[in-house]
C-alpha positions as CSV (number, residue, x, y, z in Angstrom):
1,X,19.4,-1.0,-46.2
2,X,19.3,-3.0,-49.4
3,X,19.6,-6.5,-48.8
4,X,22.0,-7.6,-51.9
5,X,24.2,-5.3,-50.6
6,X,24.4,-6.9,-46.7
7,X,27.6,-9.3,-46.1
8,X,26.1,-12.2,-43.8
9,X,27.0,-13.9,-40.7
10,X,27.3,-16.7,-42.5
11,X,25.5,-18.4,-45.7
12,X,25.1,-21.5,-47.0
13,X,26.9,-23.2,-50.2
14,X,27.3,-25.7,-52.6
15,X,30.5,-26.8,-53.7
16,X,30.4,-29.8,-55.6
17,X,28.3,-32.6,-56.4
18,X,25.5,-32.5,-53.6
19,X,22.8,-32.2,-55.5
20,X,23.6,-34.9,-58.3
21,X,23.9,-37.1,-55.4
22,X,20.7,-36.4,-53.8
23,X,19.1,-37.1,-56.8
24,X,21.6,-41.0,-56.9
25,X,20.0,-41.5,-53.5
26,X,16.4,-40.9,-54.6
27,X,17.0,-43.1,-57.8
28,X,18.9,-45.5,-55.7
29,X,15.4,-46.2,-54.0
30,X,16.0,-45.2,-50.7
31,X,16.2,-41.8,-48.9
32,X,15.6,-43.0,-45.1
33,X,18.4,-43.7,-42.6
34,X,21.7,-45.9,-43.0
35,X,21.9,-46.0,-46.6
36,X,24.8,-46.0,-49.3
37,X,25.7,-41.7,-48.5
38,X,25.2,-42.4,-45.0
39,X,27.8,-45.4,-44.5
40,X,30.2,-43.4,-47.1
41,X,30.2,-40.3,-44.7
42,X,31.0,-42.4,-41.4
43,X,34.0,-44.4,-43.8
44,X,35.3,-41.2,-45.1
45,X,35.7,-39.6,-41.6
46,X,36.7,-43.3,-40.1
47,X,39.4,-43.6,-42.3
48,X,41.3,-39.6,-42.4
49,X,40.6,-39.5,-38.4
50,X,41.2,-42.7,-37.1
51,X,37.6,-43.3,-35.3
52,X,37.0,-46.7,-34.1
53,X,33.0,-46.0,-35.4
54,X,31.1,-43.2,-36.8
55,X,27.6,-42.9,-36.5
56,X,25.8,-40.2,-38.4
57,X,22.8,-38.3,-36.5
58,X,20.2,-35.7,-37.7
59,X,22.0,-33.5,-35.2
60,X,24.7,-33.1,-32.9
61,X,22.7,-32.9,-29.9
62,X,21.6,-36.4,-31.2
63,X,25.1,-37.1,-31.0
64,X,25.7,-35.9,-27.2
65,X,21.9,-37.7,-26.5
66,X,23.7,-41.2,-27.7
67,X,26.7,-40.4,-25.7
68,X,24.7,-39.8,-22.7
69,X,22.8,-43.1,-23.0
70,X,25.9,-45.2,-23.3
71,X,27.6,-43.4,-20.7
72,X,24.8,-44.7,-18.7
73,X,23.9,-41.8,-16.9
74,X,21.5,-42.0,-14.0
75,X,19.5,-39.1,-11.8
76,X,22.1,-38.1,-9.5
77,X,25.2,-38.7,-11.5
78,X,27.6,-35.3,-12.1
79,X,28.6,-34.4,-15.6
80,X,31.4,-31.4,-15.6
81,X,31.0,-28.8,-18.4
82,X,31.8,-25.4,-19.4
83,X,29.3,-22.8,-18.8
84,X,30.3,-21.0,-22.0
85,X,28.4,-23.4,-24.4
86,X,25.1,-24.3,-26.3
87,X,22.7,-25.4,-24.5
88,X,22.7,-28.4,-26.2
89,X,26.0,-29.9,-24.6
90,X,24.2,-29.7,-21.2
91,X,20.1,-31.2,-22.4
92,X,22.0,-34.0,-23.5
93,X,22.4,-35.0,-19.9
94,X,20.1,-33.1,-17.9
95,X,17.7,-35.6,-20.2
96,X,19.2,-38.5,-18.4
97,X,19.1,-36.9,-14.5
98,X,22.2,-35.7,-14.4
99,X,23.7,-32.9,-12.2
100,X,25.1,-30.4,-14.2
101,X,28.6,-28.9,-12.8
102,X,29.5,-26.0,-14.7
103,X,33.3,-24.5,-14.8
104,X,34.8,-21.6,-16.1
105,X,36.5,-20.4,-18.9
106,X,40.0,-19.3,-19.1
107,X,40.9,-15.7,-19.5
108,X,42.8,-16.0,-22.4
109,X,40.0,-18.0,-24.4
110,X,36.2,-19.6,-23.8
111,X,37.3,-22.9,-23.3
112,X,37.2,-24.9,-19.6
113,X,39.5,-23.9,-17.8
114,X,40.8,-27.3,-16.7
115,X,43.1,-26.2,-13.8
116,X,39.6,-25.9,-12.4
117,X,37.6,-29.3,-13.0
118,X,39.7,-31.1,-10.2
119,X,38.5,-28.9,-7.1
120,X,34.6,-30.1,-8.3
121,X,35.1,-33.6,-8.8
122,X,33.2,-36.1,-6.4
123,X,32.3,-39.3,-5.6
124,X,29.4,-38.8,-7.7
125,X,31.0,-37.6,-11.1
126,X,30.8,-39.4,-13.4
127,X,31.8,-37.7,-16.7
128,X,34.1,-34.5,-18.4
129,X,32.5,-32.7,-21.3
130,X,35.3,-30.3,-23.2
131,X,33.7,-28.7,-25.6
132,X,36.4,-27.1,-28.4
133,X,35.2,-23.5,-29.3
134,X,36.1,-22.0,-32.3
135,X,38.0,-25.3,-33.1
136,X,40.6,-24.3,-30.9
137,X,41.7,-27.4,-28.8
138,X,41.2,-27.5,-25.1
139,X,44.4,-29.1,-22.6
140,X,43.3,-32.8,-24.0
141,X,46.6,-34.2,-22.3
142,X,45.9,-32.6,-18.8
143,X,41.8,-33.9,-18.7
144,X,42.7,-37.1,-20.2
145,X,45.4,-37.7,-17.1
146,X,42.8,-36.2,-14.9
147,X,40.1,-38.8,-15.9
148,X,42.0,-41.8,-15.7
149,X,43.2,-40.4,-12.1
150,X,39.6,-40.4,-11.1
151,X,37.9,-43.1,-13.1
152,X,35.8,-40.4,-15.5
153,X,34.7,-40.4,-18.8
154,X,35.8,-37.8,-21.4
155,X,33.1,-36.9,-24.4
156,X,34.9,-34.0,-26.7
157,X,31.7,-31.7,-28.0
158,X,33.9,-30.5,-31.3
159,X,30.6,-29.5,-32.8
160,X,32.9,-26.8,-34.3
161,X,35.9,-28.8,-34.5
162,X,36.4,-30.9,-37.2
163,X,39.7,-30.8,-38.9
164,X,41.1,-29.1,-35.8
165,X,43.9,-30.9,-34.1
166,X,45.6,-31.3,-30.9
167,X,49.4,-32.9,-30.5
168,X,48.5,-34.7,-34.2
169,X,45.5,-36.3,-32.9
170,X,41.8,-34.7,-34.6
171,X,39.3,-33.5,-32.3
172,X,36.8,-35.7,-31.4
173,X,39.0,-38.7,-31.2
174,X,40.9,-38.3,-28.3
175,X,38.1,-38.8,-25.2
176,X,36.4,-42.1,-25.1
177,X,33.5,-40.1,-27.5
178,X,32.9,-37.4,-29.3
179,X,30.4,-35.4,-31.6
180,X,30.5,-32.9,-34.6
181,X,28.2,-30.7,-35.9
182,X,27.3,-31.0,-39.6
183,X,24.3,-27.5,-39.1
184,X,24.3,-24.8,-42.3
185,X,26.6,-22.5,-39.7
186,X,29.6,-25.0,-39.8
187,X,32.6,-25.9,-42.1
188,X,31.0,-28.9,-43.6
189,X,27.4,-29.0,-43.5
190,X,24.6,-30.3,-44.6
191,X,21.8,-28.2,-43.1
192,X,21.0,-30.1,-40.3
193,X,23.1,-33.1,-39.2
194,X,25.5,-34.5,-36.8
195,X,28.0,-37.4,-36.0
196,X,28.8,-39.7,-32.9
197,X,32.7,-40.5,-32.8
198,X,33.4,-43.6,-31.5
199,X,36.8,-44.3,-29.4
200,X,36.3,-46.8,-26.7
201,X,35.9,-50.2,-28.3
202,X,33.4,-51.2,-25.1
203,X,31.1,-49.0,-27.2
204,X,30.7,-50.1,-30.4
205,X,28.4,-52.3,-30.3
206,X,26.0,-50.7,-28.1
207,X,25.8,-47.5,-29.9
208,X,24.7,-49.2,-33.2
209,X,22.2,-50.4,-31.5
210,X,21.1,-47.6,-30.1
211,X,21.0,-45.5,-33.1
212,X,18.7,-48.0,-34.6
213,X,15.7,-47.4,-32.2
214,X,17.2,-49.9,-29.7
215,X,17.2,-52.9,-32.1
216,X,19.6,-55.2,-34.0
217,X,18.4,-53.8,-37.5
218,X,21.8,-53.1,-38.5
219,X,23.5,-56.5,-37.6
220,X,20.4,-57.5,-39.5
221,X,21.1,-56.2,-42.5
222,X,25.0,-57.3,-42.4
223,X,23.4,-60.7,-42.1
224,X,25.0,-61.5,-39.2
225,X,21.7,-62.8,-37.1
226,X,18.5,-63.9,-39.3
227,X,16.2,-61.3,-37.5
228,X,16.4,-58.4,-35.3
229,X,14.2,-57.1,-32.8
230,X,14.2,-54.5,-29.3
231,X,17.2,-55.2,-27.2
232,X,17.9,-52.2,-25.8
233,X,16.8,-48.2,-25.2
234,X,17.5,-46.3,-28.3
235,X,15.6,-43.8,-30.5
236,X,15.4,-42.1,-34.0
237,X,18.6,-41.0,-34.3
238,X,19.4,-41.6,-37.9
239,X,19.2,-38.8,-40.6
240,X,17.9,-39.0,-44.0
241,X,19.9,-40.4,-47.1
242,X,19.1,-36.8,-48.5
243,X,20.9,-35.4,-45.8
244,X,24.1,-37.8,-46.1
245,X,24.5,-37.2,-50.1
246,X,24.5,-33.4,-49.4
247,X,26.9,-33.9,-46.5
248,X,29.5,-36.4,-48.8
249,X,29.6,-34.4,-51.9
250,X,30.9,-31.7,-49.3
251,X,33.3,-33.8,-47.7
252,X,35.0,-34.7,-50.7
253,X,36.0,-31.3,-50.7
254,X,37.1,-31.2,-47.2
255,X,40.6,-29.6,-48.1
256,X,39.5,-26.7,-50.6
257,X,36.8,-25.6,-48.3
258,X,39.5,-25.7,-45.0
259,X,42.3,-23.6,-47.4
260,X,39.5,-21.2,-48.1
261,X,38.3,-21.0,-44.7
262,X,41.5,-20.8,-43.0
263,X,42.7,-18.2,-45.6
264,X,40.0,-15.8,-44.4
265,X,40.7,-17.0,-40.9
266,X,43.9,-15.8,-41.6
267,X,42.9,-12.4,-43.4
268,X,41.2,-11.2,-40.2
269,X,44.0,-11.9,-37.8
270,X,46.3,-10.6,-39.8
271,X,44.5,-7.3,-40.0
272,X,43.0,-6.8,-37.0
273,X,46.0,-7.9,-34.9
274,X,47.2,-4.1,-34.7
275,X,44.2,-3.6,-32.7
276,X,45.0,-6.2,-30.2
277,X,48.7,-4.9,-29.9
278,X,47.3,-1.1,-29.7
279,X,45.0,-2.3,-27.0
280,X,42.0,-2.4,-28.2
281,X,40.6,-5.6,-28.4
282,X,41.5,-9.0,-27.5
283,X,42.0,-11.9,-30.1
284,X,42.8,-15.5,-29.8
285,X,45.9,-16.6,-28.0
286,X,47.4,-18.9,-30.8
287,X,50.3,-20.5,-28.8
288,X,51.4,-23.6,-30.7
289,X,47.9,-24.8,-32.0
290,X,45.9,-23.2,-36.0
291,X,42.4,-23.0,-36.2
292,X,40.7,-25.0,-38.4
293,X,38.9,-21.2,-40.0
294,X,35.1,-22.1,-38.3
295,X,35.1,-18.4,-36.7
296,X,36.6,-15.8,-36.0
297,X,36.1,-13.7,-32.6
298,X,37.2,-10.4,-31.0
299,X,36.7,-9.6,-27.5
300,X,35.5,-6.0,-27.4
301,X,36.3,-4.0,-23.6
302,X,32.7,-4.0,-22.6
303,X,29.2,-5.3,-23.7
304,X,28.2,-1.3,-24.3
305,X,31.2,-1.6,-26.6
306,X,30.0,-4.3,-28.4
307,X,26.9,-3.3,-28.8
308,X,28.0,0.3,-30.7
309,X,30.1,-2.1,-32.9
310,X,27.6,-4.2,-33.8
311,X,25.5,-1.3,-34.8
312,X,28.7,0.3,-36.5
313,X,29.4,-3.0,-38.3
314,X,25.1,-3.3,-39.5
315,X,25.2,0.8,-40.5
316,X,28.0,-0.4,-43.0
317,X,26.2,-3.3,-44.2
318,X,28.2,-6.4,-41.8
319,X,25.6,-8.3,-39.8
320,X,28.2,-9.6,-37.0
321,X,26.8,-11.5,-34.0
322,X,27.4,-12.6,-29.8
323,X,27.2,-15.9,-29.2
324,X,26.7,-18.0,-26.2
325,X,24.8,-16.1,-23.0
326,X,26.3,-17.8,-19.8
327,X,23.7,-21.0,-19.3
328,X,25.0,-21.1,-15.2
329,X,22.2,-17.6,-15.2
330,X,20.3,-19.0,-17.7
331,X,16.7,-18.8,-16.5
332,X,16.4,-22.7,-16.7
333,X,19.5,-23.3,-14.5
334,X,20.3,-20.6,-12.4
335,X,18.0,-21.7,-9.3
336,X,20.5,-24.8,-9.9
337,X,24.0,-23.3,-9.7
338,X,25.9,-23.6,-6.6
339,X,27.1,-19.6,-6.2
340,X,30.6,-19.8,-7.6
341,X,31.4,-16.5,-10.1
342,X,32.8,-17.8,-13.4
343,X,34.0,-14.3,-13.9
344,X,35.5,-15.2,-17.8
345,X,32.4,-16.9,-18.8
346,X,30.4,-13.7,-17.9
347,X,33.3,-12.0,-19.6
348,X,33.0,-14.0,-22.8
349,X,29.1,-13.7,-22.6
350,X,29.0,-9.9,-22.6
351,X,32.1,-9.1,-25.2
352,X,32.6,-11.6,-27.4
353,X,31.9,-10.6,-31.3
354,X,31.9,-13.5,-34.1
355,X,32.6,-11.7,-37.4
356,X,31.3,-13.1,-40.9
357,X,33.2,-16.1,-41.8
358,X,31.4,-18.5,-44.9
359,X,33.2,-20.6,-47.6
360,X,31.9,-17.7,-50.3
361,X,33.1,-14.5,-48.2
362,X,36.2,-13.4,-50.6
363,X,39.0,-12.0,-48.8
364,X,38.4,-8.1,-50.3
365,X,35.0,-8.2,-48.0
366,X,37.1,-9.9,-45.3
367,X,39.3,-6.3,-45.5
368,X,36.5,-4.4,-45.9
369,X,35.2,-5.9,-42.4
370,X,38.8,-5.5,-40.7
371,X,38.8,-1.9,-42.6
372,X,35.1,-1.1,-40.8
373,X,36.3,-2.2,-37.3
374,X,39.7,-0.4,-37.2
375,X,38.2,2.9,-38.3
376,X,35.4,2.0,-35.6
377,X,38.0,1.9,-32.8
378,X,40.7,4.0,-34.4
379,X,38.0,6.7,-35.2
């Protein structure tokens, strides 16, 4: 196979001025945390949102970590999640002590199913993660009224989320935090970085401090006290300048890389529905919600299924990929599951298929793709 020839998973790109403004931040004179790019990132996203605060972190499992701290999480506490996740969304607070409670998905897509967090609340939960997949919104109305019925805290993981929306509101600002995901794989990205989303006032504060190594650094530098030392836990959660200019250049074009994105989005779904009504696959159930274009999935009928697709799809030059393996029989975590089946994770685990989707893909190899999989299935 010739290698100029293979269509990617996914690829990185520049768009606009990222690195003119890498090379500002270097002759600005400084390229370490909390800097001119850094603060212009958390404004831009404060302001088109509606965050209380943004923080930006090398990562957004530095994101859930800071979400977990403030939370306050202790050994013994219960954080419910979906099992269908990275395993990032549950480290965050197995770091802390916490005991994981995973849920399942629904049938119709990966996220939590949240007609069944309820029966697995206790006295010792403490916390609801929804995680967003695919951008696609979970029941934000339904876990929000369940929280508030038992005293819980909501942290959206919308890792994959951003400029996804649910009743109006964005992703990530609806629980009391959230986190997004600036990695090379997502719709804005800077290689590596990440973004705590700030919603609960009681927070503020805390978090700054936090993301400073546990000092008052940033007050500091505000000159709102005349030193700053340790007041609290915290660690090295703040990314390079270098980082944050590559990530703003990219957010200023926040809506031609979304019309792109969604346009392919829209290319696939449009040409591969004919499979779903013929049978042959399952898509996403779209109800009254749009994706924001980060992926796109089909649910193949069995993992052996996938698996002759995949190689179908690499034969012809696609490199399509699975994604999440079910972390409640993960070898870490199984010993620590408590026996219920969460039949649609395992589901979603074994025949779930992301196809290509990048800012540079051009919608001719999106129906070249479509083209490939109906002849798979129709052949």
């Amino acid at each position: 196979m010739e290698q100029d020839k293979l269509i990617p998973f996914n690829k990185p790109y520049i768009i606009g001025n990222e690195l003119s403004y890498i090379a500002d931040a270097v002759q600005y004179g400084k390229i370490s945390g909390n800097g001119k790019y850094t603060k212009r990132c958390q404004e831009f996203l404060e302001k088109i949102y509606g965050f209380k605060k943004c923080l930006m972190t090398t990562s957004c499992t530095d994101a859930l970590e800071m979400a977990a701290i403030l939370l306050e999480i202790q050994p013994g506490d219960e954080v419910i999640m979906p099992a269908f996740t990275f395993v990032s969304t549950a480290n965050a607070f197995i770091l802390r002590g916490a005991k994981i409670v995973f849920v399942d998905s629904k049938d119709n897509d990966p996220n939590i199913d949240e007609t069944k967090i309820e029966a697995v609340i206790t006295k010792k939960t403490k916390a609801v993660v929804v995680v967003h997949y695919a951008g696609m919104p979970c029941n934000m109305d339904y876990i929000m009224n369940l929280a508030t019925k038992h005293n819980l805290y909501v942290i959206e993981d919308a890792a994959q989320a951003i400029d996804s929306f649910y009743n109006g509101k964005a992703l990530g600002s609806i629980g009391h935090l959230g986190t997004y995901s600036f990695h090379e794989t997502k719709n804005i990205q800077c290689g590596e970085g990440g973004m705590l989303l700030i919603n609960d006032e009681q927070f503020k504060a805390r978090a700054e401090i936090i993301w400073e190594k546990g000092t008052n650094r940033a007050a500091f530098f505000r000159g709102e006290i005349d030193k700053y030392g340790w007041v609290d836990i915290g660690s090295s959660f703040l990314p390079s300048e270098l980082n944050a200019a590559f990530l703003f250049a990219q957010l200023e074009n926040l809506e031609k890389i979304q019309n792109k994105r969604k346009a392919i989005w829209n290319t696939y779904y449009k040409k591969l529905q004919s499979l779903e009504t013929n049978g042959y696959i399952q898509l996403f159930e779209l109800k009254n919600t749009t994706s924001n274009g980060h992926l796109f999935y089909i649910v193949c009928k069995s993992l052996e299924e996938r698996m002759q697709l995949i190689k179908h799809l690499r034969e012809h030059n696609v490199h399509a990929v699975f994604h999440y393996q079910s972390l409640h029989k993960s070898n870490y975590f199984k010993d620590q599951h408590d026996g219920r089946t969460l039949e649609n994770v395992e589901k979603f685990s074994d025949r779930l298929l992301r196809l290509p989707l990048f800012y540079e893909l051009s919608l001719q190899e999106v129906e070249k793709i479509s083209t490939i999989i109906t002849n798979f299935y129709e052949n």
